[in-house]
C-alpha positions in Angstrom: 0.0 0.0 0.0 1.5 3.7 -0.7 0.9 5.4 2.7 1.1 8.4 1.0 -1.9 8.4 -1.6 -4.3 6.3 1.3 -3.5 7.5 4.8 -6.0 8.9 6.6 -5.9 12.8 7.1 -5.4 12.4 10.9 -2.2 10.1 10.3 -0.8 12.5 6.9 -0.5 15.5 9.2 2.0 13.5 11.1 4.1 11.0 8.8 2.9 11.8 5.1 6.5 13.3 4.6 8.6 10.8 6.2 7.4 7.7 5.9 9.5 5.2 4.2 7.2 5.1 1.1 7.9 8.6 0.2 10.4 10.0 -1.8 11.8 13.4 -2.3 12.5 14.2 -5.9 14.7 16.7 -7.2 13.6 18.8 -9.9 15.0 22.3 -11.3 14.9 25.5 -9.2 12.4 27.6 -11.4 11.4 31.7 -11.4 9.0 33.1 -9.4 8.0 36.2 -11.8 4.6 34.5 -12.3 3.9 33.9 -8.5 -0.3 33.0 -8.6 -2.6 35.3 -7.0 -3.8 34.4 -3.2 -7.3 32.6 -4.0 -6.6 31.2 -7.3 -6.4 27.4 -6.4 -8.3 25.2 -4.1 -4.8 24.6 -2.3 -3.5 27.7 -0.5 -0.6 28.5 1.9 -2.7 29.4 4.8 -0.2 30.2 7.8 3.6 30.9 8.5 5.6 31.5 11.1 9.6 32.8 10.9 10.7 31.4 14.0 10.9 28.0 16.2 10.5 25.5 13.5 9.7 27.5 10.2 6.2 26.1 10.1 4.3 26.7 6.8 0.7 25.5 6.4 -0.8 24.3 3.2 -4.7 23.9 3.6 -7.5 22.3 1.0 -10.4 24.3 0.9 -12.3 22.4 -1.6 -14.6 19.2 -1.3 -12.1 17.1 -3.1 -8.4 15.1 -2.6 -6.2 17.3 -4.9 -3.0 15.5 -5.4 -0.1 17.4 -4.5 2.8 15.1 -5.0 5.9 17.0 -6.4 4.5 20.5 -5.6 7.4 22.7 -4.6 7.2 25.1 -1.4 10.3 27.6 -1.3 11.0 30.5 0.4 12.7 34.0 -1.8 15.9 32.9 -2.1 15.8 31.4 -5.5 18.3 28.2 -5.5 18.1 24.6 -4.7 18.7 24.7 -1.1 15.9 27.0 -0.4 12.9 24.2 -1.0 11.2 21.6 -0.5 9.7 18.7 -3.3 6.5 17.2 -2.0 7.0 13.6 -1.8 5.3 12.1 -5.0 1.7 10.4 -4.7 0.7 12.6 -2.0 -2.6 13.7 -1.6 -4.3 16.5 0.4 -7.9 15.6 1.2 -10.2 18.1 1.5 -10.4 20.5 4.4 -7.1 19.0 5.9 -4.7 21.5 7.3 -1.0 20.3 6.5 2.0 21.8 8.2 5.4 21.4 6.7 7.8 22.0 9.4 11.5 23.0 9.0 13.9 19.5 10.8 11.2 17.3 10.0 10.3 18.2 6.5 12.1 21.4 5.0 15.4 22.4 5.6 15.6 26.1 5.0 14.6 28.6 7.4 12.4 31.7 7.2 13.5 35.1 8.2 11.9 38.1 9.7 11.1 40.1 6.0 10.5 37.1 3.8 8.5 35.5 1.3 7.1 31.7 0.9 5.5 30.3 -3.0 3.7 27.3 -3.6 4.0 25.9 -7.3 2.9 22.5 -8.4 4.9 19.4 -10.3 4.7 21.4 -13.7 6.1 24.6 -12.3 3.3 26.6 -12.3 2.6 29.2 -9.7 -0.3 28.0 -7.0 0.3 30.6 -4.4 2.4 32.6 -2.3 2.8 34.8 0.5 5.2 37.7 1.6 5.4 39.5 4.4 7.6 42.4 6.3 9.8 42.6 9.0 7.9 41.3 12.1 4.5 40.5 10.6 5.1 36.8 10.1 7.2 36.5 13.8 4.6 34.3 15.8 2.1 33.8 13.0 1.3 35.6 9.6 -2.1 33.6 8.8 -5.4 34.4 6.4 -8.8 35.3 8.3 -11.2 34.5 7.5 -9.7 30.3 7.1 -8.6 29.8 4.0 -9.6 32.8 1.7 -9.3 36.0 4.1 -6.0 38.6 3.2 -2.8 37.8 5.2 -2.5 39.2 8.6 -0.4 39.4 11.6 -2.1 36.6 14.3 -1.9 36.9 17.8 -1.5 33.3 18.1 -0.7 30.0 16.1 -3.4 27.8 15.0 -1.4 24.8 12.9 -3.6 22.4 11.9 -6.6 23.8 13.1 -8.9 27.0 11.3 -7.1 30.8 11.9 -10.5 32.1 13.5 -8.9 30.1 16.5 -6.4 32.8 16.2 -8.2 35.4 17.5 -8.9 35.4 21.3 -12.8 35.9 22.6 -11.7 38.3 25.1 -9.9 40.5 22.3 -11.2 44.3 22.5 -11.1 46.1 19.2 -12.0 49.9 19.0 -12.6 51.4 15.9 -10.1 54.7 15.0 -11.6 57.8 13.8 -8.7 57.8 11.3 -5.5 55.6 9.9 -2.5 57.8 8.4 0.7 55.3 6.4 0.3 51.7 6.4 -1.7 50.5 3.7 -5.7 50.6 2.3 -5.6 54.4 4.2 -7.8 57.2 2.3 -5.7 60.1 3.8 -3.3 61.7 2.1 0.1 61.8 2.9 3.6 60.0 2.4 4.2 56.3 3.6 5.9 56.1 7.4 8.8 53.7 7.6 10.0 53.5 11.3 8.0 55.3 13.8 8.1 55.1 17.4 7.3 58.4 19.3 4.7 60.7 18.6 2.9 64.1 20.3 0.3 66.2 19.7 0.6 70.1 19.7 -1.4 72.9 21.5 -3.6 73.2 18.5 -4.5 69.2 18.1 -2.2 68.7 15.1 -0.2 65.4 15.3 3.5 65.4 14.7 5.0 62.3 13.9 8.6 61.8 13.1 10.0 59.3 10.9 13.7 57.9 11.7 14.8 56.2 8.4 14.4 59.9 7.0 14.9 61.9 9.6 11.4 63.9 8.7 8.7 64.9 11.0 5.1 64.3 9.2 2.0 66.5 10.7 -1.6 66.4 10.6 -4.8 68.2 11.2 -7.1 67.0 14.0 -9.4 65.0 11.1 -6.1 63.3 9.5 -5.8 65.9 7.0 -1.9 65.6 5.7 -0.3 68.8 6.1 3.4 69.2 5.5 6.2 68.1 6.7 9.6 69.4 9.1 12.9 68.3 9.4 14.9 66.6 7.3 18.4 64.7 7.6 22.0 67.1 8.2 23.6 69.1 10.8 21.7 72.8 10.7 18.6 74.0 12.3 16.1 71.8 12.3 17.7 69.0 10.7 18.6 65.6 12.6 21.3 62.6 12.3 18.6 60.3 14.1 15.4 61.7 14.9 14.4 60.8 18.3 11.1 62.2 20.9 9.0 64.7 20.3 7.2 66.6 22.6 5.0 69.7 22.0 4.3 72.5 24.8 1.8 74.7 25.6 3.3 78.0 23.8 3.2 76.3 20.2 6.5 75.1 20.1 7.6 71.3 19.3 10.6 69.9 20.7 12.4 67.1 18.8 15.1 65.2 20.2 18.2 64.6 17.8 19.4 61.5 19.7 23.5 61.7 17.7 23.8 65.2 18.0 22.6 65.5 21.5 20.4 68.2 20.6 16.9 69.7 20.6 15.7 71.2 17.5 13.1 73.6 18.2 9.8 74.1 16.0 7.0 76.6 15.4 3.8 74.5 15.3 2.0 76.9 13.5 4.4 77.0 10.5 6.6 74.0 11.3 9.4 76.2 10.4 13.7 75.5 12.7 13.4 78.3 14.8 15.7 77.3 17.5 18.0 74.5 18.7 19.0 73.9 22.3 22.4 72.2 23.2 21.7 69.0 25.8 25.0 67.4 25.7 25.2 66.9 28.7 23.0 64.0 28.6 25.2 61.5 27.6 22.8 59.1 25.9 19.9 60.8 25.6 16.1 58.6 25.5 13.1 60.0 25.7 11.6 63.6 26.6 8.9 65.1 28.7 8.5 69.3 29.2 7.0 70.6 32.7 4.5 73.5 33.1 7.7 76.0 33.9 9.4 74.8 30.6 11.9 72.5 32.0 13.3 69.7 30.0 13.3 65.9 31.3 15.5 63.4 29.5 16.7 59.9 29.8 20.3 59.4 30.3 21.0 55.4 28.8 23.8 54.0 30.5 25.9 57.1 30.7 29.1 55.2 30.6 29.7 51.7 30.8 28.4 49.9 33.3 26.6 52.9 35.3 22.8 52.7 35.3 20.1 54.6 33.4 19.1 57.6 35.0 17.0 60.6 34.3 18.6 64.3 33.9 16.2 67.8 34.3 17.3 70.7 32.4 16.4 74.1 32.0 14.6 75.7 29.1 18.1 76.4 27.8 19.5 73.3 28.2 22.1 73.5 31.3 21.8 70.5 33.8 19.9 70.9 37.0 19.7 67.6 38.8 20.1 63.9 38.4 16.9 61.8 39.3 17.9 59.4 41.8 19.4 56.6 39.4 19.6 53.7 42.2 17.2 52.2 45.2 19.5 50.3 47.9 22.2 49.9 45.8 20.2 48.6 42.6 19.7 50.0 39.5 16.3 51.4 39.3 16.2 50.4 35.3 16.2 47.4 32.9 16.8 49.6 29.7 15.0 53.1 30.3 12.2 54.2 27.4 10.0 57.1 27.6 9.0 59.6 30.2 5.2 60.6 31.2 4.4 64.0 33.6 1.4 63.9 35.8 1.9 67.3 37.6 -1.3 67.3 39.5 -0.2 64.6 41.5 3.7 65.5 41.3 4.9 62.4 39.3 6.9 61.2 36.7 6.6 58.1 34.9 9.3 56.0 33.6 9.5 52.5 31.9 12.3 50.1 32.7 11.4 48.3 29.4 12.8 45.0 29.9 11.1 45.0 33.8 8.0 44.8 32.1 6.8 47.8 34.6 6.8 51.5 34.8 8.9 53.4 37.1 7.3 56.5 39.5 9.3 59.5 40.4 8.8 62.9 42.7 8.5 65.6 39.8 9.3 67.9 42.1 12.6 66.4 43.9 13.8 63.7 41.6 13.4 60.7 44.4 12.2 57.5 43.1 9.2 57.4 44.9 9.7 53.3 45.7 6.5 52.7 43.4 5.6 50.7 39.8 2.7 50.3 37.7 2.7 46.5 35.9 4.5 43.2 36.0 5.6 40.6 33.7 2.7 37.9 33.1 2.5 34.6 33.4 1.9 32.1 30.8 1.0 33.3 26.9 -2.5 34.8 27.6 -2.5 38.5 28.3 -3.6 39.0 32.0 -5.2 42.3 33.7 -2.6 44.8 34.5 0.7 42.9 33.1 2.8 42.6 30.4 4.2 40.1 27.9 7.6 41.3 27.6 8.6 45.1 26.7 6.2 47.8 27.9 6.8 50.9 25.4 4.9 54.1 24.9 3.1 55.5 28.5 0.6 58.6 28.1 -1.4 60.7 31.6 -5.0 61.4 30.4 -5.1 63.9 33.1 -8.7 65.1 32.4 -10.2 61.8 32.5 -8.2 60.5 35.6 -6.7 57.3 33.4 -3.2 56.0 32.5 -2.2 54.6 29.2 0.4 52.0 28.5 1.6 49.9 25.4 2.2 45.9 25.6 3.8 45.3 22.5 4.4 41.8 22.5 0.5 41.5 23.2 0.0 44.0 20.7 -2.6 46.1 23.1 -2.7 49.2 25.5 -3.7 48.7 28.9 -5.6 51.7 30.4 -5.2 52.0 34.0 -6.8 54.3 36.9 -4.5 57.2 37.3 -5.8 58.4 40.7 -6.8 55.4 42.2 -3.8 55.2 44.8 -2.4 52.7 46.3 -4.2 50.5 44.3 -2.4 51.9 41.1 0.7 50.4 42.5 -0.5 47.0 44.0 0.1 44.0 41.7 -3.2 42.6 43.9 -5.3 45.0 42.7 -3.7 44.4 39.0 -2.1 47.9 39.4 -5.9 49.4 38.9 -6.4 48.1 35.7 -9.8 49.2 34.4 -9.4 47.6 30.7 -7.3 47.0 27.7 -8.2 47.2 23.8 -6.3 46.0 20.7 -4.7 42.8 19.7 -1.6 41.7 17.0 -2.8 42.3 13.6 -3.4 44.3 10.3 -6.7 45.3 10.7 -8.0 48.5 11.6 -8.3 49.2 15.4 -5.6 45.8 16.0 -2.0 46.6 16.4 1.7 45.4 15.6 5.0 46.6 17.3 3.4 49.4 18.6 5.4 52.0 20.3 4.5 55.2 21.2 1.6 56.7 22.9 0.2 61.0 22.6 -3.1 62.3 23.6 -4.7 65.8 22.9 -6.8 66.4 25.8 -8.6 69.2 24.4 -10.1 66.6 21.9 -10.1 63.8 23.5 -8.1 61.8 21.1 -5.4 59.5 21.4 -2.6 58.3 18.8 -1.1 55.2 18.9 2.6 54.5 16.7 1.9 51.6 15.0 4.8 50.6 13.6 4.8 46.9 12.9 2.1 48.3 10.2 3.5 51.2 9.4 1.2 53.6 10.3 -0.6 55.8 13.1 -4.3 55.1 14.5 -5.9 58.0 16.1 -8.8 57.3 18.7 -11.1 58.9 20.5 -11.5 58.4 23.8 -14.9 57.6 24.6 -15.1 55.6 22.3 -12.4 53.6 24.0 -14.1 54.1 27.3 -17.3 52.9 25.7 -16.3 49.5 24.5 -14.3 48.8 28.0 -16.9 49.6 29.7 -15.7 53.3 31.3 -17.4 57.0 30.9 -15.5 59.8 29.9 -14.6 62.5 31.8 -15.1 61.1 35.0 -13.1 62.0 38.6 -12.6 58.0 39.7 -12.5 55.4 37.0 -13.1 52.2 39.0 
């Protein structure tokens, strides 16, 4: 009996490829100009992942066996070593999720900005997939099962249908407006690397871009309106492009992270108008601005082996004080990120990025205040009030009594109860979680790698650097406090 053509479909999941009845055959490597469009054949690559084992799922969506012996799956690199030959006489029956895995079936590996193509035993193109740096790193899978676009999945589902791959407990809120990425209808140039982000006095969104050093802004609805910046060593231009931070007198701060510099802009006309020296921040990281114009800035490891710390300046850049970089002799940080002011209750925020938490200062004398918001969770399923692995972006909603917080491996921001002390610092309380919106995907409203968090009280919105996707998602705020169950504007939110 050939295994191969009669095994059942429970059994050819597991041994159709190495079973002693089937053979690999070599044929010629052939082009992949004529790549078939996603849909075109009952047979479809249906899920991938670019780590562990290099899975790749094929998946029959008709009513029928298809026989699929001498089909070639290979990844972009376009020689012999880089695919795999079906073993002949195999047949998919219908329905039947088949995962080829890299060790026990393939031998070539998949890398972080790839590409995998399906042709069959003549050569011609069946399907294929490609995908960007990041999207495919736990799962890159269709939804709807089978026939849906390729998205970025929260979870694996081999061998079983991708609307697994969406959790029940997932929160999606709906953006009043999408700028980059792809499928947007506002105009304006494509983002490439985006992490922080802020809003100016007037509602406009400033959003720099590091690969070219150029600061993209829009109007409150998404309207594109110009650009600032751009890469050198004059007023206004930047080596690497780094935080931004607007204040209340219409000028936007933006950190040039080589030079050790501010460059200064007019929000009104975007036009260099100033740049302020803060050398003496060795390794400067992230930026926040006080009510009397004072500049706080992240000091990474200053010198070898010293710990993070923050520095406070003065509107003209000369170095006040050191925030207290050490508790009992310990470094306060695991890799500082970003900064966050709440001035109403004297703090600042801080995240120690690879603590999976957020640090809490005294604004007004620099002491760590022996306090944190978040913990690492437990297990793979997002839990109330933690985090997967690096906690990023941090933004006060001051008017609404709410902090916000990006888990990026979770692909989700946690909102938290700002005033609600000491529950806000007790991992028993879950740090006063009130809610959480946003999983890893494509789609509007889901998320992937994002960083950076701004919010425009006046309006009530909040933007969110998604830069897995490319792209910034603006929300409002009750809407978010709608669909996780909160009102807005409210003095407690628990």
């Amino acid at each position: 009996m050939n295994f191969c053509r009669y095994a059942p479909a429970a059994l050819l999941l597991a041994t159709i490829f190495v079973s002693a009845g089937c053979r690999r055959q070599e044929t010629e490597a052939v082009p992949f100009d004529d790549a078939a469009p996603a849909g075109k054949h009952s047979v479809v690559i249906n899920e991938v992942s670019s780590t562990g084992d290099d899975a790749i799922e094929l998946l029959n969506t008709s009513e029928q066996p298809i026989s699929i012996g001498g089909w070639q799956v290979m990844d972009s690199k376009r020689n012999l070593e880089k695919r795999y030959v079906l073993p002949a006489d195999s047949v998919l029956p219908p329905g039947v999720h088949l995962v080829l895995r890299r060790g026990t079936h393939h031998d070539f590996g998949l890398g972080g900005e790839d590409a995998v193509f399906l042709e069959d035993d003549d050569g011609n193109p069946i399907d294929s997939t490609v995908w960007e740096k990041g999207q495919a790193t736990l799962s890159f899978c269709r939804i709807p099962n089978g026939s849906g676009a390729f998205t970025t999945c929260p979870r694996t589902t081999w061998a079983t249908s991708n609307s697994n791959a969406t959790p029940a407990d997932v929160v999606i809120v709906k953006p009043l407006w999408i700028a980059g990425g792809d499928g947007t209808s506002h105009v304006g140039p494509p983002l490439m690397e985006i992490d922080e982000l802020c809003f100016d006095a007037e509602g406009r969104l400033w959003v720099p871009d590091i690969q070219t050093s150029t600061i993209h802004i829009y109007d409150p609805d998404g309207k594109y309106l110009g650009a600032a910046g751009s890469q050198g060593s004059g007023v206004g231009q930047f080596q690497r492009v780094g935080t931004i931070r607007a204040d209340s007198q219409g000028r936007v701060y933006a950190l040039d992270r080589t030079r050790r510099i501010l460059q200064v802009f007019a929000a009104d006309t975007r036009a260099a108008v100033a740049s302020i020296d803060v050398s003496q921040v060795k390794n400067p990281m992230g930026l926040a601005i006080t009510s009397q114009g004072d500049f706080l800035i992240g000091d990474m490891e200053p010198s070898e082996g010293e710990p993070d710390r923050i520095a406070r300046l003065s509107s003209t850049g000369i170095l006040l004080s050191f925030f207290q970089d050490t508790v009992d002799g310990q470094p306060i940080f695991r890799k500082f990120e970003t900064l966050a002011v709440d001035e109403a209750s004297d703090r600042v925020f801080a995240t120690s990025e690879f603590a999976s938490r957020v640090e809490v200062f005294a604004l007004s004398t620099g002491l760590y205040r022996k306090a944190f918001i978040g913990s690492r969770q437990t297990g793979e399923h997002p839990q109330p009030g933690r985090i997967k692995k690096a906690v990023e972006g941090i933004a006060v909603d001051a008017e609404n009594n709410r902090f916000f917080l990006v888990d990026e491996a979770n692909g989700r921001i946690l909102v938290h109860a700002l005033r609600d002390q000491p529950a806000l610092y007790d991992e028993r309380e879950n740090f006063a979680f009130v809610g959480a919106f946003g999983s890893i995907g494509a789609e509007p409203g889901w998320f992937n790698s994002v960083d950076g968090l701004a919010i425009d009280s006046a309006r009530e919105h909040l933007a969110v650097s998604d830069d897995g996707n490319h792209r910034i998602q603006v929300f409002a705020l009750s809407d978010i406090a709608k669909v996780i169950g909160l009102e807005s504007k409210t003095s407690n939110s628990r």
